[in-house]
C-alpha positions as protocol buffer text, in pm:
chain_id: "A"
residue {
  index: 1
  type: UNK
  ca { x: 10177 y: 8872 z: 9712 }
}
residue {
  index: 2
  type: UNK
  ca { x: 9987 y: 8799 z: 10029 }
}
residue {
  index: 3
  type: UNK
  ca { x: 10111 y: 8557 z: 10337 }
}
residue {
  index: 4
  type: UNK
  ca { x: 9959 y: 8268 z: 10472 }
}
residue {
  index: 5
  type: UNK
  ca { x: 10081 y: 8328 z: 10840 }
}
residue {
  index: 6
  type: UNK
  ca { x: 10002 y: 8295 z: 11239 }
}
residue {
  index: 7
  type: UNK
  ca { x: 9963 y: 8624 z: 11424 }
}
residue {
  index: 8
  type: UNK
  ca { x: 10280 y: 8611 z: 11590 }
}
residue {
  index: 9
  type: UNK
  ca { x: 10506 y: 8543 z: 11277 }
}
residue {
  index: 10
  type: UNK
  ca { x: 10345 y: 8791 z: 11103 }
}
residue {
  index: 11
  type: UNK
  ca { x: 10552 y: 9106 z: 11146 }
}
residue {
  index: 12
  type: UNK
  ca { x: 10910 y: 8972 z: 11080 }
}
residue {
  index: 13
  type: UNK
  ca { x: 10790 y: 8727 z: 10787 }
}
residue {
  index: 14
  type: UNK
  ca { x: 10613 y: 8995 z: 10651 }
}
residue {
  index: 15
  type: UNK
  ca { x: 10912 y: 9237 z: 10625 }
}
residue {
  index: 16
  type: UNK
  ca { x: 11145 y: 8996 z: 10509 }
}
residue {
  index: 17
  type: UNK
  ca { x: 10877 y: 8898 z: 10196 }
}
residue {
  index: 18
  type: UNK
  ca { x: 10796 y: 9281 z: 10146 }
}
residue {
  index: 19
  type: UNK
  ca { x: 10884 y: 9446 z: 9797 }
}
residue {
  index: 20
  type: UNK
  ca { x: 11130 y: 9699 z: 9855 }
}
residue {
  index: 21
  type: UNK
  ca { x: 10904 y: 9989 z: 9724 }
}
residue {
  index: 22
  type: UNK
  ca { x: 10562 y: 10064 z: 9757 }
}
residue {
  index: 23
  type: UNK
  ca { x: 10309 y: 9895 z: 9544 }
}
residue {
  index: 24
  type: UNK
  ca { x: 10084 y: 10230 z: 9546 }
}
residue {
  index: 25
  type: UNK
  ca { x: 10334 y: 10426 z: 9435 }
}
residue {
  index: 26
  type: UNK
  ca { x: 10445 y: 10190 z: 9181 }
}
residue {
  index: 27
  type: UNK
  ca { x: 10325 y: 10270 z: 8787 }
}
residue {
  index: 28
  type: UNK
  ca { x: 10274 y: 9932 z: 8676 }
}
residue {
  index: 29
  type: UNK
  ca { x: 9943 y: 9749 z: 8765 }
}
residue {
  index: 30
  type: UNK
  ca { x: 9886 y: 9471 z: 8987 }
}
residue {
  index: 31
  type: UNK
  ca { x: 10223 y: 9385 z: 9049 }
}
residue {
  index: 32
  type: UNK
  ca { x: 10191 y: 9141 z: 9318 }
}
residue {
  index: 33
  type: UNK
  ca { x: 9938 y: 8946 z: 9120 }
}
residue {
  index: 34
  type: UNK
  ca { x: 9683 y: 8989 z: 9379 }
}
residue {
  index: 35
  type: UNK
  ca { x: 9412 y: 9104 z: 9197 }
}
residue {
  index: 36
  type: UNK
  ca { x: 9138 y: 8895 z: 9336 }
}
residue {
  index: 37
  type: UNK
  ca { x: 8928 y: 8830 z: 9000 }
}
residue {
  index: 38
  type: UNK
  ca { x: 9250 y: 8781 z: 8772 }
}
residue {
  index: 39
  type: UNK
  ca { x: 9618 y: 8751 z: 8947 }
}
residue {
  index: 40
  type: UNK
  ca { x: 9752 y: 8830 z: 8594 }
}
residue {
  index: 41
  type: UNK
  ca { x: 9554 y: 9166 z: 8504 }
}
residue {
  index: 42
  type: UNK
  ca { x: 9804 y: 9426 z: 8377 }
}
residue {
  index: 43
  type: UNK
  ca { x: 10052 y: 9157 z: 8208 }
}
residue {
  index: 44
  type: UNK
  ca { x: 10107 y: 9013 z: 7905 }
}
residue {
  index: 45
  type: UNK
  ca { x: 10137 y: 8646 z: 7861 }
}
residue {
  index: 46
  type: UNK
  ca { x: 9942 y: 8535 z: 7526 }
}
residue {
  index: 47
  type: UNK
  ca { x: 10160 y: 8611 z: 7285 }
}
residue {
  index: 48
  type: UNK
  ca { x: 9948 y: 8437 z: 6972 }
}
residue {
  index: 49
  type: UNK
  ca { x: 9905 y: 8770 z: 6802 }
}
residue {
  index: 50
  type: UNK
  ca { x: 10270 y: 8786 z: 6707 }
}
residue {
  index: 51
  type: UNK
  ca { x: 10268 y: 8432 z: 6487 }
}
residue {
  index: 52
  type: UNK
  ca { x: 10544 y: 8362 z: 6640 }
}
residue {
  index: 53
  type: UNK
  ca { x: 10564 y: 7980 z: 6651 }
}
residue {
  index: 54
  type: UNK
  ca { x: 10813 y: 7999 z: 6947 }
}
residue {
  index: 55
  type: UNK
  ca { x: 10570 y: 8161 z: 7157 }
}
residue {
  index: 56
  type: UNK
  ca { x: 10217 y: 8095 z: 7055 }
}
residue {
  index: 57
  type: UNK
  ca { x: 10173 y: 7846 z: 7313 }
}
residue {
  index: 58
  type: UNK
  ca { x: 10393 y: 8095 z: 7603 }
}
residue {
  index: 59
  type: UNK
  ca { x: 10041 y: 8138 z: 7789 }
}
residue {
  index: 60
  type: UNK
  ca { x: 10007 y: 7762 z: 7891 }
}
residue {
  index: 61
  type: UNK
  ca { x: 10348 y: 7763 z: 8037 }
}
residue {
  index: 62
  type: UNK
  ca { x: 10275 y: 8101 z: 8253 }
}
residue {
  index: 63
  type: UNK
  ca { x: 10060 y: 8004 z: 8568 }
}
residue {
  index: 64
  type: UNK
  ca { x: 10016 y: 8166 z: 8960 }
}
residue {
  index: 65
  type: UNK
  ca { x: 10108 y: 7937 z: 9247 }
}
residue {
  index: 66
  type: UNK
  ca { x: 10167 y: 7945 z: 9644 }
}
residue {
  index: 67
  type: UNK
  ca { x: 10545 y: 7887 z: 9725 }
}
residue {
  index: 68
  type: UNK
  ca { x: 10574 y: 7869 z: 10107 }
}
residue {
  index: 69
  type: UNK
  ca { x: 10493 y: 8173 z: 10261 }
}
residue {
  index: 70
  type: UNK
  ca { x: 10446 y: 8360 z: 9940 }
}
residue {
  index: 71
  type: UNK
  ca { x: 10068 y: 8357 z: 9780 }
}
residue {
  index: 72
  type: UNK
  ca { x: 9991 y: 8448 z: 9442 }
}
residue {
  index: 73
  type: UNK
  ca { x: 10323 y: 8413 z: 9240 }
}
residue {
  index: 74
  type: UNK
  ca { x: 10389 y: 8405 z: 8893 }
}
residue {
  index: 75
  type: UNK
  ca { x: 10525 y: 8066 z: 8763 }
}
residue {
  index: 76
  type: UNK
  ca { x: 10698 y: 7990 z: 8445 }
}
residue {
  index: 77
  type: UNK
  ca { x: 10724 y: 7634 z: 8329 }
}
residue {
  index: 78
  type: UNK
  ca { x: 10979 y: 7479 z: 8058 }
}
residue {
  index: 79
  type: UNK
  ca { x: 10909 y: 7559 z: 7706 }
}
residue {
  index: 80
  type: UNK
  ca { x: 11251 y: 7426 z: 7565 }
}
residue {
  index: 81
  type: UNK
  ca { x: 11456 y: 7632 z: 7425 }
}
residue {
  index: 82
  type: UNK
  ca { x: 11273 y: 7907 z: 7339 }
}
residue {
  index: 83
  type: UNK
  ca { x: 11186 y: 7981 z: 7683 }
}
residue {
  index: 84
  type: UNK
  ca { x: 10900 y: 8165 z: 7843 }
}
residue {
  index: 85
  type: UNK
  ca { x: 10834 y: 8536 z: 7865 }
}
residue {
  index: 86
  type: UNK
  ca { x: 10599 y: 8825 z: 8025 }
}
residue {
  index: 87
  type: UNK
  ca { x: 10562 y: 9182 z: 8052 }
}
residue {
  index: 88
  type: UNK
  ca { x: 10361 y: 9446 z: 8205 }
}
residue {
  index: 89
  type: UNK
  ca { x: 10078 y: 9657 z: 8027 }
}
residue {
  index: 90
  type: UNK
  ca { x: 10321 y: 9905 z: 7838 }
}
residue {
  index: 91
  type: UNK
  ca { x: 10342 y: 10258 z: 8005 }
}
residue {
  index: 92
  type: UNK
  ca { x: 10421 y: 10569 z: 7845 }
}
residue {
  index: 93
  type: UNK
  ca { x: 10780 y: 10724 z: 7892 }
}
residue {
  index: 94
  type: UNK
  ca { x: 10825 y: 11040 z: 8003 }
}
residue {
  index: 95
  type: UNK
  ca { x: 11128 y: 11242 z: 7891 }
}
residue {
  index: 96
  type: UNK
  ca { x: 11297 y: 11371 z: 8172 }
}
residue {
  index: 97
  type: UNK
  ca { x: 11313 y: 11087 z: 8440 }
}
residue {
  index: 98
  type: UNK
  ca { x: 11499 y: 10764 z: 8480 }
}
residue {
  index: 99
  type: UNK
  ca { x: 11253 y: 10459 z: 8580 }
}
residue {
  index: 100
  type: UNK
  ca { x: 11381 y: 10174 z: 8849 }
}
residue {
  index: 101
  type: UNK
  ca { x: 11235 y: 9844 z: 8860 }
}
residue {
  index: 102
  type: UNK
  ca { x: 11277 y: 9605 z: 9134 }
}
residue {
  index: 103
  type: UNK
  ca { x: 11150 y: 9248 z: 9151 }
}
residue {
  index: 104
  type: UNK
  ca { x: 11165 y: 8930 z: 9345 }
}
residue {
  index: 105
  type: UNK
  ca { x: 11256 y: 8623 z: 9155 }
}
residue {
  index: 106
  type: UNK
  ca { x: 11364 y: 8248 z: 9213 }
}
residue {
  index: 107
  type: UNK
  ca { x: 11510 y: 8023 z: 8892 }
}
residue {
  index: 108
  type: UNK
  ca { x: 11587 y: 8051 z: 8574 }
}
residue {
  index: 109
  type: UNK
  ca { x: 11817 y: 8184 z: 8429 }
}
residue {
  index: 110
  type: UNK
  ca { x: 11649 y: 8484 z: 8392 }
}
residue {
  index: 111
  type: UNK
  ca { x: 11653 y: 8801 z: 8180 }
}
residue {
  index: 112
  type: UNK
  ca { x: 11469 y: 9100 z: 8261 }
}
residue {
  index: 113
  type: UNK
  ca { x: 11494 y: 9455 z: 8121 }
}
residue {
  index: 114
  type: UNK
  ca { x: 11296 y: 9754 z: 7974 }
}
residue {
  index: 115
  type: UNK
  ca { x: 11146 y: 9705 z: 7642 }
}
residue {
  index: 116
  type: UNK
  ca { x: 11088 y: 10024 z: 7427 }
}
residue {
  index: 117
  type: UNK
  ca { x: 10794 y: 10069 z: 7192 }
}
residue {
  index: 118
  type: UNK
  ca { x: 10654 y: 10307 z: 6946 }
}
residue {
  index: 119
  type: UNK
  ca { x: 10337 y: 10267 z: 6731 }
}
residue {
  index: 120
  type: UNK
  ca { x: 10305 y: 10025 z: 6480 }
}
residue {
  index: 121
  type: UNK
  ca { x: 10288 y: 10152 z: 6112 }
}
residue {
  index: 122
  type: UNK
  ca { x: 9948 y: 10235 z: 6069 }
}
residue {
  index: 123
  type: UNK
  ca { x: 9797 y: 10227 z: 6377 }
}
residue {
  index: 124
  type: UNK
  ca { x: 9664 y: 10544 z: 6459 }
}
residue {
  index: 125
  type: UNK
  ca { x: 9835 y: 10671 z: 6821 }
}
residue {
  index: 126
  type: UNK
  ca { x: 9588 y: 10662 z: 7112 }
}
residue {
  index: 127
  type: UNK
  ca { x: 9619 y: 10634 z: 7481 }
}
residue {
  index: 128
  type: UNK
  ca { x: 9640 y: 10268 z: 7636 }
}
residue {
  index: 129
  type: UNK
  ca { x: 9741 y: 10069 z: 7343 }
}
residue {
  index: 130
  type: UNK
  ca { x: 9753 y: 9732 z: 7349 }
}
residue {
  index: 131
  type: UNK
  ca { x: 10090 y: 9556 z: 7294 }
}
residue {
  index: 132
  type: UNK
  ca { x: 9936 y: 9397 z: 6930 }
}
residue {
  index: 133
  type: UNK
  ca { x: 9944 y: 9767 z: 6845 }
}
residue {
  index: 134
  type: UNK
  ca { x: 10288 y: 9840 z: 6910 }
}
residue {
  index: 135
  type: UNK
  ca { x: 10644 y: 9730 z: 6791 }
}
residue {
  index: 136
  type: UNK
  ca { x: 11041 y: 9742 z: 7006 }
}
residue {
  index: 137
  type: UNK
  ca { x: 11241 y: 10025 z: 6925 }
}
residue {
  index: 138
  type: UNK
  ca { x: 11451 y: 9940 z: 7158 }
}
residue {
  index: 139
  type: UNK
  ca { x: 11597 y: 9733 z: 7462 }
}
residue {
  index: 140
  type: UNK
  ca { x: 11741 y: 9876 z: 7802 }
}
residue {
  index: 141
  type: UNK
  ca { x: 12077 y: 9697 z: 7916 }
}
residue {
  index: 142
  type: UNK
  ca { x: 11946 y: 9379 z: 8091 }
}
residue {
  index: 143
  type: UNK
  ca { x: 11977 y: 9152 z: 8426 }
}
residue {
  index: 144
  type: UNK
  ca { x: 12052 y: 8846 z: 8374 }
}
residue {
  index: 145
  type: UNK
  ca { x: 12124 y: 8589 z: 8669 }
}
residue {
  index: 146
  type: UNK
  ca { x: 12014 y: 8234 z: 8852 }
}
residue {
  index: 147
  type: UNK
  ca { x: 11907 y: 8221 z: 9136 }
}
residue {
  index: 148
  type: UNK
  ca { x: 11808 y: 7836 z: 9365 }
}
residue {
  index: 149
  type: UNK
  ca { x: 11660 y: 8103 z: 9581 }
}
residue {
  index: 150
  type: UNK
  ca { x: 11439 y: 8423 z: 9620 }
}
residue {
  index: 151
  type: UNK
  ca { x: 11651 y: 8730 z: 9503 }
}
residue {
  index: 152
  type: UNK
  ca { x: 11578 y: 9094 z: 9461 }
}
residue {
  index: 153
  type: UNK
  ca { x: 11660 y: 9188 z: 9133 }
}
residue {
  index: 154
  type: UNK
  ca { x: 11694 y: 9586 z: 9050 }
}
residue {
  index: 155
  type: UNK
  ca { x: 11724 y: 9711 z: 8703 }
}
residue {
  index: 156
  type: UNK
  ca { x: 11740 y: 10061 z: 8545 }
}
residue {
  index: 157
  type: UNK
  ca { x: 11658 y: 10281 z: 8240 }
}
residue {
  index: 158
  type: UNK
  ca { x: 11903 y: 10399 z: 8172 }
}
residue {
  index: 159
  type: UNK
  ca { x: 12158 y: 10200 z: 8381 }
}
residue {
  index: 160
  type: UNK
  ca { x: 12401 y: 10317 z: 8162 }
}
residue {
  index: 161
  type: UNK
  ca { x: 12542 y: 10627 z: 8024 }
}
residue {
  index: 162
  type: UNK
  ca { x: 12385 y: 10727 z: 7736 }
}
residue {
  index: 163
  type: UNK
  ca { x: 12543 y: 10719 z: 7328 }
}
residue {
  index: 164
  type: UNK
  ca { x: 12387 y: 10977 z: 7060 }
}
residue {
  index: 165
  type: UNK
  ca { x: 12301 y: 10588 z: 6901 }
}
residue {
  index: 166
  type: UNK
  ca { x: 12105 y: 10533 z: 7264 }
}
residue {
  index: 167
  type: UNK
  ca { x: 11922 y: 10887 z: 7294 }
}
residue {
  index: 168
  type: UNK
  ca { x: 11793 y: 10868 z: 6900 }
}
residue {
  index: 169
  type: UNK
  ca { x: 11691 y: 10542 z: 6960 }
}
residue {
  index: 170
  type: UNK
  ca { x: 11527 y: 10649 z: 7283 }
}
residue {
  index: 171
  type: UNK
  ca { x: 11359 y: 10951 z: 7137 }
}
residue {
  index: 172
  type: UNK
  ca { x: 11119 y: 10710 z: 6938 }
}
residue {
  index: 173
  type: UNK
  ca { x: 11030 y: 10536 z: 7221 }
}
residue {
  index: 174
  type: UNK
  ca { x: 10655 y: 10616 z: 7357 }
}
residue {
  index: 175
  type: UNK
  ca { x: 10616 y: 10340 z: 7607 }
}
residue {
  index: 176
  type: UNK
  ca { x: 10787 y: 10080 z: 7797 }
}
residue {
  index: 177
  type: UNK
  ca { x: 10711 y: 9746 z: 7954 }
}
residue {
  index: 178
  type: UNK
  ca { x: 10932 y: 9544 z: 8184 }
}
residue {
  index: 179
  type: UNK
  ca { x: 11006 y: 9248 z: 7988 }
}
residue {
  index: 180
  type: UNK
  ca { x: 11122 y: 8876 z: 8156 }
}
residue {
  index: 181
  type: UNK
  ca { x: 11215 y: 8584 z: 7978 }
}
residue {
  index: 182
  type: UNK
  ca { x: 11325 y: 8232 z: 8167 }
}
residue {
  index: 183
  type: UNK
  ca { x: 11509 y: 7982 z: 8012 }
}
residue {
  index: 184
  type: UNK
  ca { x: 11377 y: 7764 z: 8245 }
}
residue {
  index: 185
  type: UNK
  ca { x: 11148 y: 7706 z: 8499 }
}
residue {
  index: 186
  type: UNK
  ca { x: 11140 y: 7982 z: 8764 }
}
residue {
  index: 187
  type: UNK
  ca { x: 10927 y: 8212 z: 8978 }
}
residue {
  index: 188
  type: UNK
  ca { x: 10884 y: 8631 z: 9039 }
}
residue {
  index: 189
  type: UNK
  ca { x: 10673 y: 8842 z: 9255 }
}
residue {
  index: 190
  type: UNK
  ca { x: 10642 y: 9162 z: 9348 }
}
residue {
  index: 191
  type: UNK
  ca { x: 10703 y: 9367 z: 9033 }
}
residue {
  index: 192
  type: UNK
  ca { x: 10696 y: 9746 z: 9131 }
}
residue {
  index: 193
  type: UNK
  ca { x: 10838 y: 10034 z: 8855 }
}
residue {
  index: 194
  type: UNK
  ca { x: 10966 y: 10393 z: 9024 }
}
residue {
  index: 195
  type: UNK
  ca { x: 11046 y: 10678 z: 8801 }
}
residue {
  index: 196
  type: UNK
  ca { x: 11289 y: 10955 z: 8939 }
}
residue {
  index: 197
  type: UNK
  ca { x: 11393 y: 11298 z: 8792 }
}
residue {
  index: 198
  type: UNK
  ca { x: 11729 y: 11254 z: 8573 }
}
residue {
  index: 199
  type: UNK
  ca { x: 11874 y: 11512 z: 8338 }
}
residue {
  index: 200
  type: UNK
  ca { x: 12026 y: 11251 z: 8130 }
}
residue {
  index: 201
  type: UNK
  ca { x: 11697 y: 11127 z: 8027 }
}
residue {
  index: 202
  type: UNK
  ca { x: 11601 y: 11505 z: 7853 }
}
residue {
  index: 203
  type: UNK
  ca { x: 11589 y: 11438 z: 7542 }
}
């Protein structure tokens, strides 16, 4: 996200838009969809591969826009009732350590969580696979909400305490992407993924 603003607005403005964490720190890419040759590097919004007829079309509803001070946000449009969707490049989960997302986002409603993935049968397991190459294993517990205006949404993996059914499900999980879905039209910025040190994640 960058600001359009004058010199003397710049350092309250600019706090009050900030992402609560630090984008360098954060392990998703590009998460304020300011990459200056493509705001949308690191995410996934064509989902054609999948031949899934609700969604074949997703990446014509899924644009960047300028919403007052805010430059460079994502933008879903109205798909009916399928509604429109994104996520980040999938990143590998480490055993070990809880991850925390936070996000800014305006409409909807909205659901957001942590999709789990492992290979797909037959692909052969390599580093930095593309989400055509994977398949969900398994779903975090999820945000859902409205919101008129901007909101910080937080979400967790775990977020809850953990079943045996959870933990085998989660021990075939190799990588995660934050997944959001809008029912209707809506906006989010500033995407940014933590991961902290969390016995219950040992597995």
């Amino acid at each position: 996200m960058r600001l359009f603003l004058p010199v003397f607005m710049f350092a309250s403005l600019a706090i009050q838009a900030a992402p609560l964490g630090s984008a360098a720190q954060s392990l998703i890419e590009n998460g304020s969809f300011d990459d200056p040759a493509d705001p949308l590097k690191g995410w996934i919004v064509d989902y054609a591969f999948t031949g899934n007829s609700n969604y074949i079309g997703n990446k014509s509803h899924v644009s960047i826009a300028t919403e007052g001070i805010r430059k460079n946000v994502v933008q879903f449009g109205s798909a009916g009732d399928a509604g429109v969707k994104m996520e980040c490049r999938s990143f590998a989960l480490e055993p070990g350590f809880k991850y925390t997302c936070t996000l800014d986002i305006k409409g909807g409603g909205y659901r957001i969580y942590f999709a789990g993935y492992q290979f797909s049968p037959g692909v052969r397991p390599h580093e930095n696979p593309d989400l055509g190459e994977l398949r969900m294993v398994y779903q975090s517990k999820a945000t859902v909400g409205s919101s008129a205006e901007w909101k910080q949404e937080k979400l967790e993996l775990p977020g809850v305490t953990l079943s045996q059914q959870a933990i085998d499900h989660l021990k075939k999980v190799r990588y995660l992407t934050v997944y959001i879905w809008m029912a209707k039209p809506g906006m989010v910025d500033n995407v940014t993924v933590m991961k902290t040190a969390d016995p219950a994640m040992k597995f």
